[in-house]
SERO-984031 format. One record per atom (N, C-alpha, C): residue in three letters; x, y, z. Coordinates in steps of 0.001 Angstrom, whole numbers, padded with zeros to 6 digits, always signed. Example, Ala and Ser with C-alpha at 12.3 -4.5 7.8 and 13.67 -1.06 7.14 Angstrom:
% residues 2
ALA+013190-005690+007800
ALA+012300-004500+007800
ALA+013200-003300+007800
SER+012850-002250+007080
SER+013670-001060+007140
SER+012900+000030+007870
***
This chain:
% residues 149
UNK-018969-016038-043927
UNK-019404-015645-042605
UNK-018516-016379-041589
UNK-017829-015601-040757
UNK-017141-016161-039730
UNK-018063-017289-038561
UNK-017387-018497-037988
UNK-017981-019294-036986
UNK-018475-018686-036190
UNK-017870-017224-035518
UNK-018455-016720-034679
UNK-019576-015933-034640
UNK-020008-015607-035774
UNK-021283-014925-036353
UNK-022006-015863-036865
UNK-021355-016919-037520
UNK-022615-018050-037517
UNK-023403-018863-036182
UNK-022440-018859-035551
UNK-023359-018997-033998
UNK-024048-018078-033352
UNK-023731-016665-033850
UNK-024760-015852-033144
UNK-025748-015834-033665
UNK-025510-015874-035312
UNK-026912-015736-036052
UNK-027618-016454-035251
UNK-027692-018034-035581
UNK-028396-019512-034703
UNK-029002-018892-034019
UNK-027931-018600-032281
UNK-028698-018572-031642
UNK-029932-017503-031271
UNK-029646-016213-032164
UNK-030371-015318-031849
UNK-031636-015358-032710
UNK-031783-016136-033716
UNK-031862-016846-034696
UNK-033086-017460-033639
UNK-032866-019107-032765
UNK-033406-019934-032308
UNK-034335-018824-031106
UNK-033990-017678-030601
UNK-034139-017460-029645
UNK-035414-016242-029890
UNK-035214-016054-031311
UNK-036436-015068-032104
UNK-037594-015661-032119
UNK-037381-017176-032355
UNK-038635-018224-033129
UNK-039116-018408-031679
UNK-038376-018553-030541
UNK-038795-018864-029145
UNK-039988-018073-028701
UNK-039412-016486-029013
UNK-039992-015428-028222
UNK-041204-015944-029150
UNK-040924-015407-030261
UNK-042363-015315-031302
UNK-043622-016464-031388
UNK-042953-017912-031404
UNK-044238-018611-030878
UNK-044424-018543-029553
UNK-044129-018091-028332
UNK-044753-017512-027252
UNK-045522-016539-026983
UNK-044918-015670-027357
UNK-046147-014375-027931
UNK-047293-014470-028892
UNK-047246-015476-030208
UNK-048292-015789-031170
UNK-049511-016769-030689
UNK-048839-017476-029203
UNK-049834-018402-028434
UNK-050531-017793-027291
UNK-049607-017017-026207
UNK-050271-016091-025436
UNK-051226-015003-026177
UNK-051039-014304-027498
UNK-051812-013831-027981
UNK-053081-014404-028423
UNK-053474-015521-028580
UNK-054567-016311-029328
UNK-055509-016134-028826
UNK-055425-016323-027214
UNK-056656-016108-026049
UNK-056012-015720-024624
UNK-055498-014129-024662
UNK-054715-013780-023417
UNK-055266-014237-022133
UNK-056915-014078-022209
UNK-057450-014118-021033
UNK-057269-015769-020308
UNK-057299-016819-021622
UNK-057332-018162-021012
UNK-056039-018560-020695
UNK-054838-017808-021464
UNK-054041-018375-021094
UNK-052719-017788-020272
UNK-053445-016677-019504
UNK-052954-015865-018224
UNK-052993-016832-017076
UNK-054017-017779-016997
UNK-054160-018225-015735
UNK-052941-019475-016135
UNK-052546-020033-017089
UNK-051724-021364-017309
UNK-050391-020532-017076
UNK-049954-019165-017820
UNK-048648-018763-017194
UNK-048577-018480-015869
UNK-049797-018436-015002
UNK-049656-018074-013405
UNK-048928-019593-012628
UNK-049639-020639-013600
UNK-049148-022063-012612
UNK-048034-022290-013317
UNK-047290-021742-013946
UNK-045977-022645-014644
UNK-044551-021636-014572
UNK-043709-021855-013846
UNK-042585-021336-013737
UNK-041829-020714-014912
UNK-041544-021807-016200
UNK-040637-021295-017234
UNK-041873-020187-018272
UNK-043008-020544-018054
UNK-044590-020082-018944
UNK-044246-018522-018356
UNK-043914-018097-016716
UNK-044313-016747-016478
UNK-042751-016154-016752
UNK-041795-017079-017327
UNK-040663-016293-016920
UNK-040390-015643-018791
UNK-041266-016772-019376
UNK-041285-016474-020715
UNK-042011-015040-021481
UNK-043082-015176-020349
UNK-043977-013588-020347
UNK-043297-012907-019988
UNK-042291-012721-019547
UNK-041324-011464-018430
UNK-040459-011190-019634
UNK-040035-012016-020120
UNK-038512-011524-021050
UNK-038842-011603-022394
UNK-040407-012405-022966
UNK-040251-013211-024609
UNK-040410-011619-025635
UNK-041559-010732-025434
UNK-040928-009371-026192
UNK-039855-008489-026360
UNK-039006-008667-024877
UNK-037909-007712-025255
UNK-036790-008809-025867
UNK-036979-009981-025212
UNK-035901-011049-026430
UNK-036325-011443-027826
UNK-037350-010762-028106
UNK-037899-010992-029583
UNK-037040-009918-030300
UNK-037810-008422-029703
UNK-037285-007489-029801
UNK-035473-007352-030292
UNK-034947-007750-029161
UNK-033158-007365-028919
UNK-032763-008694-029908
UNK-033492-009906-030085
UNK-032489-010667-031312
UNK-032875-010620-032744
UNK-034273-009733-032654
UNK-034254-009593-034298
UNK-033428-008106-034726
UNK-033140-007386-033809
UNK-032036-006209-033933
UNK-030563-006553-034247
UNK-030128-007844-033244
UNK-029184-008165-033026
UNK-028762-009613-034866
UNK-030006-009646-035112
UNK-029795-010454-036216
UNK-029798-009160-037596
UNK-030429-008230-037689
UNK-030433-007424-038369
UNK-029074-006711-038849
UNK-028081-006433-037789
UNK-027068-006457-037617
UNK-026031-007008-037762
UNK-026059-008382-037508
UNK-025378-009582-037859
UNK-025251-009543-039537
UNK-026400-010199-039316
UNK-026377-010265-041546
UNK-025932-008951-042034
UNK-026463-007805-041527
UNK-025924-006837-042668
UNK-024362-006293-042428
UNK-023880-006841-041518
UNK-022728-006443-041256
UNK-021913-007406-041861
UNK-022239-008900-041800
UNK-021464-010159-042059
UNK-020982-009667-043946
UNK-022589-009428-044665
UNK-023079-009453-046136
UNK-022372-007726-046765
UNK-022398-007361-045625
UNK-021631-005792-046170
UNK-020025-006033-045817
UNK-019350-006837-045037
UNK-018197-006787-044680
UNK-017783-005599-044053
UNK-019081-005590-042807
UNK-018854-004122-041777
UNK-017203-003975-041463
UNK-016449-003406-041327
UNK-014998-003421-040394
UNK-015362-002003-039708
UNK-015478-002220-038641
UNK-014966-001180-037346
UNK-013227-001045-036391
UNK-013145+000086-035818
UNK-011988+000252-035096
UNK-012289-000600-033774
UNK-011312-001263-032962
UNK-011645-002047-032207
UNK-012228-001245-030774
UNK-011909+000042-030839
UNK-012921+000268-029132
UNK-013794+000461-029226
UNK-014879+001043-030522
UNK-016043+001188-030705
UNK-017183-000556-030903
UNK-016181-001222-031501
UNK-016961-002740-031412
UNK-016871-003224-029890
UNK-015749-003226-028727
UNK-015926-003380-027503
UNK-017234-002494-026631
UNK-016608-001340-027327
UNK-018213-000912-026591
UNK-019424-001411-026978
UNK-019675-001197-028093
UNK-021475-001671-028639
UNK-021189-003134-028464
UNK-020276-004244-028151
UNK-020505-005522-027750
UNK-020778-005328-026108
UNK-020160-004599-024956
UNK-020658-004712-023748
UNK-021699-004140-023872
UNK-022191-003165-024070
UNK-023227-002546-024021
UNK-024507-003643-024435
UNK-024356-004124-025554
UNK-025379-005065-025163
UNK-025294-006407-024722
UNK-024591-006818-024652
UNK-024254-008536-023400
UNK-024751-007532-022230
UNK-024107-006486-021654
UNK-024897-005673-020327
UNK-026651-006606-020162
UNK-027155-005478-021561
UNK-028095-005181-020772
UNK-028797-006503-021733
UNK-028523-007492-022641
UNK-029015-008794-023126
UNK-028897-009589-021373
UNK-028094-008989-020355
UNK-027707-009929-019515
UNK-028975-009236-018226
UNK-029101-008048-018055
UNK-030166-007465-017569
UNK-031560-007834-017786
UNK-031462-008180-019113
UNK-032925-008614-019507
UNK-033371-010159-019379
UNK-032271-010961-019469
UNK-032684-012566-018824
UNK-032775-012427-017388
UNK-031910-011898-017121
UNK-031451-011697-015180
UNK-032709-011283-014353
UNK-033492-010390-014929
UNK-034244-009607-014767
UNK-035237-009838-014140
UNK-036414-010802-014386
UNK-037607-011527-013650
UNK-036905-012307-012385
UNK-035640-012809-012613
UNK-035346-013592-011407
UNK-034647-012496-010430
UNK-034031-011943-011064
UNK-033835-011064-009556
UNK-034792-010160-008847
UNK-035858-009717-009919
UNK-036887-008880-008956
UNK-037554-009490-008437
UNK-037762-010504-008516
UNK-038249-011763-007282
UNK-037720-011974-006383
UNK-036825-011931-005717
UNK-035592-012472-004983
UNK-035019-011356-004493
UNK-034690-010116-004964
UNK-034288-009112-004351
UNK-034689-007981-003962
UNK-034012-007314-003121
UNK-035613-006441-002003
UNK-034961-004978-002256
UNK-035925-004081-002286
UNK-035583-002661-001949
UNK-035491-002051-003290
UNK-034225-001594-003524
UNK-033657-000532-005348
UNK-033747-001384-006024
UNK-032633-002448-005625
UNK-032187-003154-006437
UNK-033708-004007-007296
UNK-034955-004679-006761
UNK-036018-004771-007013
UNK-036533-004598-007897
UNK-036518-002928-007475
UNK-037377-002083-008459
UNK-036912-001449-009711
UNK-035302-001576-009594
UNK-034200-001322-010849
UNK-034949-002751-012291
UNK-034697-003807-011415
UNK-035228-005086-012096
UNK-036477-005472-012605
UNK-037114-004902-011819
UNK-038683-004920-012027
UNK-039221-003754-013475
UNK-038646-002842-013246
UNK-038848-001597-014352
UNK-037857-002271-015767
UNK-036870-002853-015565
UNK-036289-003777-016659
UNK-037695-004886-017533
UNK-038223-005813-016560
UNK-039344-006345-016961
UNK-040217-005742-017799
UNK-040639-004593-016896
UNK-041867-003845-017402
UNK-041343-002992-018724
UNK-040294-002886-018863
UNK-040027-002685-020049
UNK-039924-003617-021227
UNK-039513-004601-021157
UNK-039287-005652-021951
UNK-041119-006068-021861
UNK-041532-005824-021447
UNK-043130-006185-022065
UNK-043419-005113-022394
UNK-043208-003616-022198
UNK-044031-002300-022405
UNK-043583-002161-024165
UNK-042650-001679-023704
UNK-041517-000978-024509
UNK-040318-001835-025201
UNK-040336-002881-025861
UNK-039817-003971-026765
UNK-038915-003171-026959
UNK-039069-002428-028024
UNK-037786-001501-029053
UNK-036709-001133-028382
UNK-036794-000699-027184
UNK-035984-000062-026556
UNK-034458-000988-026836
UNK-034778-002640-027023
UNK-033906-003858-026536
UNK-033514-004073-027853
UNK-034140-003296-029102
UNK-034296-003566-030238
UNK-032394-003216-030927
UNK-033119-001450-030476
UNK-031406-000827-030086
UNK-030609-001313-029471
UNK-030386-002002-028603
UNK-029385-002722-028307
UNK-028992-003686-028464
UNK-029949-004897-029491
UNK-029775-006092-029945
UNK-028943-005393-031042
UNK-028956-004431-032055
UNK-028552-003687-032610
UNK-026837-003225-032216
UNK-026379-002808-031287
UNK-025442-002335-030995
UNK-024517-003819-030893
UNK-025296-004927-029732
UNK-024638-005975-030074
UNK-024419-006834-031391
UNK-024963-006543-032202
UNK-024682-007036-033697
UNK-023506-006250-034033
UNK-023532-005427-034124
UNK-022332-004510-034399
UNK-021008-004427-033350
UNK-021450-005303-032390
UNK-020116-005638-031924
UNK-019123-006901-032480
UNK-019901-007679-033391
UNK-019422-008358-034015
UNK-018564-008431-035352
UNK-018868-006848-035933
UNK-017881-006567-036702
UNK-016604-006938-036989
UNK-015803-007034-038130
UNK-014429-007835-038442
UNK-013355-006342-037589
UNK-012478-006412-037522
UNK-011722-005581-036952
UNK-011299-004910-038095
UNK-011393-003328-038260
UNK-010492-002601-039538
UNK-008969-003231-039394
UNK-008526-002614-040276
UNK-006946-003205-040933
UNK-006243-004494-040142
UNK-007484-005329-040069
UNK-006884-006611-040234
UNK-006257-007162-041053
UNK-005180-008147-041273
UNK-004667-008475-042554
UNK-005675-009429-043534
UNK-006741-010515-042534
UNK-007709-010954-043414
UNK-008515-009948-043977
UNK-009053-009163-043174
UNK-009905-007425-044359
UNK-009563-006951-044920
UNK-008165-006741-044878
UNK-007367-005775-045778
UNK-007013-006774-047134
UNK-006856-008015-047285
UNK-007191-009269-048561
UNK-008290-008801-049295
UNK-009021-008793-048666
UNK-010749-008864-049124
UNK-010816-007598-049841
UNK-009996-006329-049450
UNK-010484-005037-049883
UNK-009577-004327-051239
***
C-alpha cells in the first residue's frame, strides 16, 4: 500500500470512529442530549457534519482498500476527476455549518441544504467518499504497475 493511501486510510479511518461515536452517543438519549449540543460549539458543529462524514469516509475507505488490495490502475483524467469531485464536495461538507451561519442570502441557503443533507440524506456523501477513493488509484502504464502486472 502506497504512503499516500496509507494516510488516507488513517485518516478517513480516524474520522469514521469520530462520526460514529458521536452519533452512537447523541443516539442514546436524543432528547437529553439536544440541549448539551445547543451550549457547545464543536458538539453542534459535530451534529451538522458527523453523518455525512461517517457516511463519505466509510465510502471513501471502501474504496481505498479495494482499490489498494485489487491494484485498481486508472487513466489519469478520470482519477483527477473523481479526486476533485470529492475534495469539492468533502470540502462543502466541513465548510458547510460554518458558512451558513455567517453567510446571508443564496449563498446561505446553498450551505444550509448541504447540512440538511448530511443529516437527512448520509448516502448521498457515501458516493462521493466513493469517487474520492478512487481518485487514489495507481496511474495505468506506470512503470511501477506495469512490474507488478
Amino acid at each position: 500500500m502506497k504512503r499516500t493511501v496509507l494516510v488516507a486510510v488513517i485518516c478517513f479511518a480516524a474520522a469514521l470512529v469520530v462520526s460514529v461515536a458521536f452519533l452512537v452517543w447523541f443516539n442514546a438519549d436524543p432528547d437529553a442530549n439536544i440541549a448539551t449540543i445547543r451550549t457547545s460549539l464543536p458538539l453542534s458543529y459535530l451534529y451538522a457534519v458527523s453523518s455525512g462524514l461517517a457516511a463519505f469516509s466509510a465510502g471513501a475507505l471502501v474504496a481505498l482498500v479495494a482499490g489498494s488490495l485489487a491494484h485498481l490502475r486508472m487513466p489519469n483524467l478520470p482519477r483527477v476527476v473523481f479526486a476533485a469531485l470529492g475534495w469539492v464536495v468533502l470540502g462543502f461538507l466541513l465548510l458547510a455549518p460554518v458558512v451558513a451561519t455567517m453567510a446571508t442570502n443564496s449563498a446561505a441557503i446553498m450551505f444550509a441544504l448541504v447540512v440538511y443533507a448530511a443529516i437527512k440524506v448520509p448516502v448521498v456523501f457515501a458516493a462521493f467518499g466513493l469517487l474520492l477513493g478512487l481518485g487514489f488509484a495507481e496511474k495505468r502504464g506506470t512503470a511501477e504497475s506495469d512490474a507488478r502486472a
